[in-house]
C-alpha positions as CSV (number, residue, x, y, z in Angstrom):
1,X,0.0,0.0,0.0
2,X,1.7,3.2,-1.1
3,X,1.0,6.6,0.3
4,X,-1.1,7.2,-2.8
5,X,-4.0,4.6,-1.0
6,X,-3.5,6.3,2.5
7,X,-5.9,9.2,3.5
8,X,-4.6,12.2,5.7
9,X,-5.4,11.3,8.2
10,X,-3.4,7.8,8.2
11,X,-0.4,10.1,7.0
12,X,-0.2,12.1,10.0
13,X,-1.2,9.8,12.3
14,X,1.3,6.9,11.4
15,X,0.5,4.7,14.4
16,X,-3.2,3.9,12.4
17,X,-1.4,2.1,9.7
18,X,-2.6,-1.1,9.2
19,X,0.2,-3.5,8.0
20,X,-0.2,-6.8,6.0
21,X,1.6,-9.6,8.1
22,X,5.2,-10.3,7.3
23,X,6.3,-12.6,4.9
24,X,9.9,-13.9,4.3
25,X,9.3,-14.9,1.0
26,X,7.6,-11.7,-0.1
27,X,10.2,-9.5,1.0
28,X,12.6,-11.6,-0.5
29,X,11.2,-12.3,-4.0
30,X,10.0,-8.3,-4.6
31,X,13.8,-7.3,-3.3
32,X,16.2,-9.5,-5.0
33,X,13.7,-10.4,-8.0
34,X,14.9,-12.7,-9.6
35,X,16.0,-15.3,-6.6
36,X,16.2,-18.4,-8.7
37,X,19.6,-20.0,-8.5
38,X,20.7,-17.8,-6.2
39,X,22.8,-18.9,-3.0
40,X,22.0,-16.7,0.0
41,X,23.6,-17.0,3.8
42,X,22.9,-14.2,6.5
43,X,25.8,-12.4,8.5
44,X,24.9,-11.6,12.4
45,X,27.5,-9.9,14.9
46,X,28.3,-10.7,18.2
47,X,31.2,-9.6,20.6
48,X,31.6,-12.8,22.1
49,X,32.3,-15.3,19.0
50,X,32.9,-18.5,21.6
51,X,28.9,-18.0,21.6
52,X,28.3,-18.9,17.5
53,X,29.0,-23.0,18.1
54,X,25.9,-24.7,18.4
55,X,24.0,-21.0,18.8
56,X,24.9,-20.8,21.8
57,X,24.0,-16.6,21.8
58,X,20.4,-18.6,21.6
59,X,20.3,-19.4,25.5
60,X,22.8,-16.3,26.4
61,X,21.0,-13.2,27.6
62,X,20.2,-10.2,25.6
63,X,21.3,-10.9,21.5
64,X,17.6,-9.8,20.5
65,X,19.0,-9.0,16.8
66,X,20.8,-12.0,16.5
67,X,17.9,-13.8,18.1
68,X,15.1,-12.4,15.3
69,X,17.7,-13.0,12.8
70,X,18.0,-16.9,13.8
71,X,13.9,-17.0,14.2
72,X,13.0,-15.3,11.4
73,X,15.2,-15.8,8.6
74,X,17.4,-18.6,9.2
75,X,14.8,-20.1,10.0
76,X,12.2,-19.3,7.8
77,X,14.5,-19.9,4.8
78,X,15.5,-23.4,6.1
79,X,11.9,-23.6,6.8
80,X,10.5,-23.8,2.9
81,X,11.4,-20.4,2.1
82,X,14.4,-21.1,0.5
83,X,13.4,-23.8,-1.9
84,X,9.8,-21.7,-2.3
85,X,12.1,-19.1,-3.8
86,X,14.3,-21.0,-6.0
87,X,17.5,-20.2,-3.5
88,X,20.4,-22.8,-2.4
89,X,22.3,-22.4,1.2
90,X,20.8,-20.4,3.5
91,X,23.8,-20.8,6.3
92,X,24.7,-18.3,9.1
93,X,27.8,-16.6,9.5
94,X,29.2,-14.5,13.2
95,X,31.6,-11.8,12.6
96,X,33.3,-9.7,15.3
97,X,30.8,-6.8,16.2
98,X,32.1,-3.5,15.0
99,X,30.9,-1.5,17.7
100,X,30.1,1.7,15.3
101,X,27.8,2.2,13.0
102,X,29.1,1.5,8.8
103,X,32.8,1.3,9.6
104,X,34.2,-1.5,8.4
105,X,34.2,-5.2,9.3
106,X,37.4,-7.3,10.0
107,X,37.8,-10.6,7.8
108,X,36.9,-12.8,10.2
109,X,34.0,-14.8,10.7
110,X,32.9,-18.0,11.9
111,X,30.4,-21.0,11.7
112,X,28.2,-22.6,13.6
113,X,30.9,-25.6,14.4
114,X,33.1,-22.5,15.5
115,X,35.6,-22.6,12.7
116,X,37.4,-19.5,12.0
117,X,36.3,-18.4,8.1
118,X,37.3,-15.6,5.9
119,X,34.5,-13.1,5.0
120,X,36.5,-12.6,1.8
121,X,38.0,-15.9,0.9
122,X,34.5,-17.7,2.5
123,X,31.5,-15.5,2.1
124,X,32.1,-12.9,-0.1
125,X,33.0,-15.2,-2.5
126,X,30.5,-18.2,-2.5
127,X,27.6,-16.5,-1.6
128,X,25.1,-14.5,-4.3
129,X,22.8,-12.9,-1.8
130,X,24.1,-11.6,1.6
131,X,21.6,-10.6,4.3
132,X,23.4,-8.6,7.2
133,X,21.5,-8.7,10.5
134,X,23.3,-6.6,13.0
135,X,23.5,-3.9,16.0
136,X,25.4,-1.8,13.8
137,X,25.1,-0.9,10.6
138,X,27.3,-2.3,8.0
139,X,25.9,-0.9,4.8
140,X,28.9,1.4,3.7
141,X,31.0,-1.7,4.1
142,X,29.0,-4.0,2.4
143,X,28.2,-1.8,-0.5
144,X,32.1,-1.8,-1.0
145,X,32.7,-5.3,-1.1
146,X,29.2,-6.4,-3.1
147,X,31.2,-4.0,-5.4
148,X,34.5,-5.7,-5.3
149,X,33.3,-9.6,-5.0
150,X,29.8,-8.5,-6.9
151,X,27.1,-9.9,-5.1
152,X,23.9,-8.7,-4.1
153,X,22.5,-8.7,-0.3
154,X,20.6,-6.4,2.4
155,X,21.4,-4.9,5.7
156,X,19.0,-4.7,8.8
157,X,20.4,-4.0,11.6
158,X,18.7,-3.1,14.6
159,X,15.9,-5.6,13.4
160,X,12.7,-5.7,16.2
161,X,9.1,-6.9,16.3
162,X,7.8,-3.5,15.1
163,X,10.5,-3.4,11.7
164,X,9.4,-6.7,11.0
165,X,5.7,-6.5,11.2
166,X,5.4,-2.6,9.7
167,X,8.8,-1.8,7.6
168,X,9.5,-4.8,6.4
169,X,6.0,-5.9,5.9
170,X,5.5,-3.5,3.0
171,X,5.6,-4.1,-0.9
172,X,9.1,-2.6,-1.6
173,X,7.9,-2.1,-5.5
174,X,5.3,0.4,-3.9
175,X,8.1,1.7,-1.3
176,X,10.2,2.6,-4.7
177,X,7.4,4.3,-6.2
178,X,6.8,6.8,-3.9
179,X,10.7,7.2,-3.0
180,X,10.7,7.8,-6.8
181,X,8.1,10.5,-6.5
182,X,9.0,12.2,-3.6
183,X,13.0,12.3,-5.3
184,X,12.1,13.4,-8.6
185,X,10.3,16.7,-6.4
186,X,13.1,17.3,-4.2
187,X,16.2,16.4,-7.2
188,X,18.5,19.4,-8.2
189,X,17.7,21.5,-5.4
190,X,20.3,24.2,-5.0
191,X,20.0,24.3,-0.8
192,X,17.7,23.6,1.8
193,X,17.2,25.6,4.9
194,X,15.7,23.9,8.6
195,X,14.4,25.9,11.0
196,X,14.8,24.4,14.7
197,X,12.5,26.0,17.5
198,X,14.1,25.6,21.0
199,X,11.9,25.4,24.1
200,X,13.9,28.7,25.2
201,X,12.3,30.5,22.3
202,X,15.3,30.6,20.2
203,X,15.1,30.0,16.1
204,X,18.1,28.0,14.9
205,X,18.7,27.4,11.1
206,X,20.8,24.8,9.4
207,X,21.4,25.9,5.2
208,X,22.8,23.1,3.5
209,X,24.3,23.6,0.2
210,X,23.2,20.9,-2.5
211,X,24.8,22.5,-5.5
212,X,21.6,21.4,-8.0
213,X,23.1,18.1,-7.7
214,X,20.6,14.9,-8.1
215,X,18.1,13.8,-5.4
216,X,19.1,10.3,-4.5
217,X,16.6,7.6,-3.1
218,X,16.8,4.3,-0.7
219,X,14.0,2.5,-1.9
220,X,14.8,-1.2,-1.2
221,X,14.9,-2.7,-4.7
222,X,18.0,-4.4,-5.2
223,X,17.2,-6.7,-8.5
224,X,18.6,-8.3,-11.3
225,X,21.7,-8.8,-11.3
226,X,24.0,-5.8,-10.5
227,X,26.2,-6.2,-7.1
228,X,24.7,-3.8,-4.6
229,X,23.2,-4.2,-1.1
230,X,19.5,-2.5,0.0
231,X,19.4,-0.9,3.5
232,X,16.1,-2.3,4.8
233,X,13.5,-0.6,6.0
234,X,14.1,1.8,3.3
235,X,12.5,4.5,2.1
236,X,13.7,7.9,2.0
237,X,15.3,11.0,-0.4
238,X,18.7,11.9,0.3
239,X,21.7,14.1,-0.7
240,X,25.2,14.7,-0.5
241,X,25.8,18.2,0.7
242,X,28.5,20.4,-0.9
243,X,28.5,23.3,1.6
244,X,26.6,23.7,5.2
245,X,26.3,26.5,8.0
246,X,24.6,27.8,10.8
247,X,23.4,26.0,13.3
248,X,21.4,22.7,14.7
249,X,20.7,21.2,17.9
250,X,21.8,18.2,19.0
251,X,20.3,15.1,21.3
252,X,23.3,13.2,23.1
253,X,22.7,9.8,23.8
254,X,22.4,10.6,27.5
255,X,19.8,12.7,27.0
256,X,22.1,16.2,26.7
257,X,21.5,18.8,24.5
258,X,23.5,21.2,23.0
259,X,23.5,23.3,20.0
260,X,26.7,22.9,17.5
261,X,28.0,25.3,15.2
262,X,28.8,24.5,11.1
263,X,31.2,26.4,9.1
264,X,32.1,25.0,5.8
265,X,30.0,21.7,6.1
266,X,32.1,21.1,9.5
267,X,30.6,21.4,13.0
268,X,33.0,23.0,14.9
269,X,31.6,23.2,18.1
270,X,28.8,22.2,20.5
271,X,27.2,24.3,23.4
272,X,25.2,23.0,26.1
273,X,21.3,23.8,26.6
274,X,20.7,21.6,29.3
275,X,22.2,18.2,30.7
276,X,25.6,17.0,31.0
277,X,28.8,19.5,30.7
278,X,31.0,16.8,30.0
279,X,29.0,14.8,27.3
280,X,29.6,18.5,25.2
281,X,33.3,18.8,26.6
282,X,33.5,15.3,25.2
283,X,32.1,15.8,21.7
284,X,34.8,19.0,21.7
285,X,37.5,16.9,22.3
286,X,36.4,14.5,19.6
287,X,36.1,17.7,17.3
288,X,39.2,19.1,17.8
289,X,41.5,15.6,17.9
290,X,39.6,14.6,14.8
291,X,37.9,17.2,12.6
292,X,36.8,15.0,10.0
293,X,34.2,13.2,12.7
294,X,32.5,16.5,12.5
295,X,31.9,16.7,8.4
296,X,28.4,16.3,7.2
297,X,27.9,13.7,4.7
298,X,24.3,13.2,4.4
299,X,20.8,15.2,4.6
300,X,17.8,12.6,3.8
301,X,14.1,12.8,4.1
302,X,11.7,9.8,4.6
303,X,9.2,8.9,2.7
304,X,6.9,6.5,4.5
305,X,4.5,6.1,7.2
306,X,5.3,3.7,9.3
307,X,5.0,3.4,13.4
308,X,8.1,4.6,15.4
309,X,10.2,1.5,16.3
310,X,12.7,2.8,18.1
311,X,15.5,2.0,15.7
312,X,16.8,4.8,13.5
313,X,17.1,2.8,10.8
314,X,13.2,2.6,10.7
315,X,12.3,5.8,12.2
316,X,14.3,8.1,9.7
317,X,12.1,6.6,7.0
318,X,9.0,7.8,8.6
319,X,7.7,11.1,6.3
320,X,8.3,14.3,8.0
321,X,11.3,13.6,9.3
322,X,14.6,14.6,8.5
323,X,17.8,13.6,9.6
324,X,21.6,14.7,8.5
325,X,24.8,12.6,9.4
326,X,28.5,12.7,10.1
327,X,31.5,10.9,8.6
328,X,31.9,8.7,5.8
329,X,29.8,9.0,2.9
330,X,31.5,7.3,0.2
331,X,28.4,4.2,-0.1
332,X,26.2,7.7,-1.0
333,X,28.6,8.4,-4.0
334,X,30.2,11.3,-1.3
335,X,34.0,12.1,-0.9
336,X,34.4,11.3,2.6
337,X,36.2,7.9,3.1
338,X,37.7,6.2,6.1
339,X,41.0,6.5,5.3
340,X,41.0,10.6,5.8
341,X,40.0,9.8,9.4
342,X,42.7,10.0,12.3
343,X,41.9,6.4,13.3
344,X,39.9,3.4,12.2
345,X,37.2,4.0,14.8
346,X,36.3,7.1,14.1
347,X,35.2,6.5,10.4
348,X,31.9,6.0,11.4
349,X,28.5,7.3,9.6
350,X,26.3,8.6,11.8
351,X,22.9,9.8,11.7
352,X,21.4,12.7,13.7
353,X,17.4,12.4,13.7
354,X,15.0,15.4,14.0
355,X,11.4,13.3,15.0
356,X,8.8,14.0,17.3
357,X,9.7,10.9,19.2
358,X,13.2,11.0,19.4
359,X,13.8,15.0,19.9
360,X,11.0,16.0,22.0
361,X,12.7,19.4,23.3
362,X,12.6,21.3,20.0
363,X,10.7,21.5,17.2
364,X,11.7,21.3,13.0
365,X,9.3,24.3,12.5
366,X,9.9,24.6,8.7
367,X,12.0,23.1,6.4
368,X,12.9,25.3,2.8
369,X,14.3,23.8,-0.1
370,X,15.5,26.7,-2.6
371,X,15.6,25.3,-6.3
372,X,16.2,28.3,-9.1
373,X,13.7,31.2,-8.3
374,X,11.5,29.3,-6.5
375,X,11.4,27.9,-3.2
376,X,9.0,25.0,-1.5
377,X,8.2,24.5,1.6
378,X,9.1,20.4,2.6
379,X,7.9,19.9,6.6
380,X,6.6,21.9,8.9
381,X,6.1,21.2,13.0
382,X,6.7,17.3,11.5
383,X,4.5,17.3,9.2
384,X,5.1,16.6,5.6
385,X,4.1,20.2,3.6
386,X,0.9,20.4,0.9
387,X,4.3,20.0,-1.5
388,X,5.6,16.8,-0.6
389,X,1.8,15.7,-0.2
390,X,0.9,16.7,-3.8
391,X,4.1,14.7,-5.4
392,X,3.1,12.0,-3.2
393,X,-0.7,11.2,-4.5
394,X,0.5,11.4,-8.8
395,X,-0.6,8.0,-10.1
């Protein structure tokens, strides 16, 4: 069901939604079409490895990724799925977890019999279709090495009940329509502007500098045969900015929020509003040691409506969101790659997402995207604009 089939009031109220009930086989077959001869295994991540013979991370505590991963699609490929869809394999891989989100994964991996493999030598390799169940995401990695070894696969990581039975539940041919949509309306924009309204009363606005370059779209279609890897739930527009400045405010993990200054598509600096001194004193000393963790490399926009999850990965998908991110971009087609980072660990790609849900204590009260003489309003207080909403319902 694409947004074209919702009414309003479904749109703005995502949590209404009515969802058909997952099925492995359909999210499989509209991804990957065609699946017929194809020989698929699925990566999960652990940080103890001892705890991939005989699966054992089954009976340890916590591992609810890894867990849904088993359940769900080992399973449910072993379980008919596989031979429904024409597919060979179907085997499950540990690798050492990474601990940050898209930087990149060591060689090693392992069985269930606890034998020490080589993703490269092992997986890469022998396998055509790849799905990547994780805590952190490993897309930018995996989009590398589908290049290099050219298969095909999926990353999911954060999986939960909710993904499964709402953003993964969808028809991903409908998913691309409306991605395609909502891109071809937001494509060649020469800048956006967001407006952030503080609790204090303060206005803070973020330009971003898009240079009239091509809107680009996740849409979770990842067919025929060309070696690339879908980030699933997908579902969203997105760009690679050229240029940003002003300011934005920031959510720390611990709750913290400060306000951080861009000059030259580089946050500088970050100023408490309330919380923690330290958590900003912190993210300073990151700054300053290692300027490049500061770079913006991504502005993206979702396009569905979906339930909040709790996961980023589904939540920046939701429409009327936004969300920007730091540090590598090159799996966008951006510049930034991880070997201009002062060490391995800091090559990550982060996302930083404005949502009802997840930033509570300000508000995205308008979003602007300039485009030649004219400019559009996107969002406003959350909200997808009469804009968006009108490129959304074209047949």
């Amino acid at each position: 069901m694409s947004v074209l089939s919702l009414d309003l009031e479904t749109i703005q109220n995502p949590e209404q939604r009515v969802f058909p009930e997952f099925s492995l086989e359909r999210l499989l077959s509209t991804v990957f079409e065609p699946t017929e001869g194809c020989k698929v295994c699925i990566l999960i991540d652990l940080e103890d490895m001892s705890l991939m013979k005989g699966y054992q991370f089954l009976q340890a505590e916590g591992h609810e990724v890894q867990k849904k991963a088993y359940e769900e699609f080992y399973l449910g490929l072993k379980d008919g799925g596989m031979a429904n869809l024409g597919m060979t394999g179907g085997d499950i891989f540990a690798f050492p977890m990474t601990y940050g989100s898209n930087l990149d994964l060591r060689d090693e991996c392992y069985d269930v019999d606890g034998n020490e493999l080589s993703l490269d030598k092992d997986i890469y390799t022998n396998y055509d279709l790849i799905l990547c169940i994780s805590t952190f995401s490993a897309t930018a990695p995996l989009t590398a090495k589908a290049k290099e070894f050219g298969f095909r696969g999926a990353t999911m990581h954060g999986l939960n009940d909710v993904i499964l039975n709402s953003g993964l539940a969808v028809d991903y041919n409908e998913v691309s329509a409306d991605a395609e949509k909502m891109r071809r309306a937001l494509t060649n924009a020469d800048s956006i502007e967001i407006d952030f309204a503080l609790e204090d009363g303060r206005v803070l606005t973020a330009w971003l500098g898009l240079d009239a370059q091509d809107a680009q779209k996740s849409h979770g279609l990842c067919k025929g045969k060309t070696p690339d890897i879908a980030n699933l739930p997908a579902g969203e527009v997105y760009f690679v900015p050229v240029d940003a400045r002003g300011q934005f405010p920031m959510k720390y993990e611990d709750g913290t929020l400060g306000v951080l200054e861009v000059v030259d598509r580089n946050i500088i600096s970050s100023t408490l509003i309330e919380g923690d001194q330290a958590t900003i004193d912190a993210h300073n000393d990151r700054l300053a040691d290692d300027p490049m963790t500061g770079t913006l490399g991504e502005l993206g926009f979702g396009t569905q409506v979906l339930p909040v999850s709790g996961a980023d990965i589904q939540d920046e998908k939701v429409l009327g969101t936004c969300h920007l991110a730091t540090g590598r971009d090159d799996h966008l087609g951006g510049d930034i790659v991880p070997d201009m980072f002062k060490v391995h660990e800091n090559s990550t790609h982060d996302d930083i997402l404005f949502a009802p849900h997840k930033t509570p204590n300000f508000n995205i009260s308008q979003v602007r995207m300039n485009r030649g003489d004219e400019q559009e309003v996107l969002i406003e207080d959350f909200r997808a604009s009469q804009y968006l909403l009108d490129a959304l319902m074209v047949s």
